[in-house]
C-alpha positions, 0 to 999 in steps of 0.5 A: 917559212915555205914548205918544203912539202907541195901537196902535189908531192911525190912519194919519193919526195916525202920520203926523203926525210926519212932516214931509212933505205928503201929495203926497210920502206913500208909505204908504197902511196901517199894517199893524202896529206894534211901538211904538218897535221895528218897524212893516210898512206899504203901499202901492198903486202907482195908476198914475196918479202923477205920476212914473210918466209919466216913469219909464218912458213906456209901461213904468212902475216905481215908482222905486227912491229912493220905495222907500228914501223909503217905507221911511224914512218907515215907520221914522220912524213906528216911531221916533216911537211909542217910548212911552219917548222924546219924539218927535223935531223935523223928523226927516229921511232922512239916510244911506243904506247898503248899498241893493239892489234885487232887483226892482221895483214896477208899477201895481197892485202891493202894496208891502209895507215893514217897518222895524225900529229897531235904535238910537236916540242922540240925535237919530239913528235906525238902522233896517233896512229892505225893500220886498217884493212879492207876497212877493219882497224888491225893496229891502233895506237901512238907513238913518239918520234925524236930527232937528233938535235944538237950533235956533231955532223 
């Protein structure tokens, strides 16, 4: 099977099999990508987001669960550029497992995420997953993704 996915692929290529709007996208770059197996993306803390009014007034932090957001979203595009494998319909962060954080995010900073694939079956997807900044690991962990096989369009 031909990939859907060239390692020239833009951005926005890559994110269209996502199912999420670009209000709620939290990766700017595509840095690399290791179709089907692992991918490195950023993302710029503006500042000017939304959420960052009220976490927290006068001190802001990009919150810890954008950081597990963006990492899945960031495995979602590796899982989805398997040039083996069809892609997967409505895939979706389902589990979550043995999340830290070591630090955190502020307006200006650069988030660096990596994603690794680790297993596919089915409708399921494992991947191992960090956030850094200026080099220091802030989040580590894995997680699942799932997408929805087998329903009604």
């Amino acid at each position: 099977m031909k990939s859907v996915f060239a390692y020239d692929q833009t951005l926005d290529d890559a994110l269209r099999w996502l199912p999420h709007g670009a209000e709620f996208r939290f990766i700017d770059r595509l840095i690399s990508l290791e179709p089907g197996k692992r991918g490195v993306g950023e993302y710029t803390v503006r500042g000017d987001e939304r959420f960052l009014r009220g976490h927290f007034p006068g001190q802001p932090l990009f919150p810890g669960v954008l950081l597990v957001e963006a990492a899945a979203q960031l495995a979602g595009i590796v899982s989805q550029s398997d040039p083996n494998l069809p892609p997967l319909p409505g895939l979706k962060l389902t589990g979550i497992r043995s999340i830290k954080f070591f630090g955190a995010a502020i307006p200006s900073d650069v988030i660096r995420f990596e994603a690794n694939v680790n297993g596919r079956l089915a409708n399921l997807v494992q991947a191992e997953i960090d956030a850094s900044v200026h080099g220091d690991i802030i989040m580590k962990g894995a997680l699942a993704l799932s997408a929805t096989i087998g329903t009604a369009d």
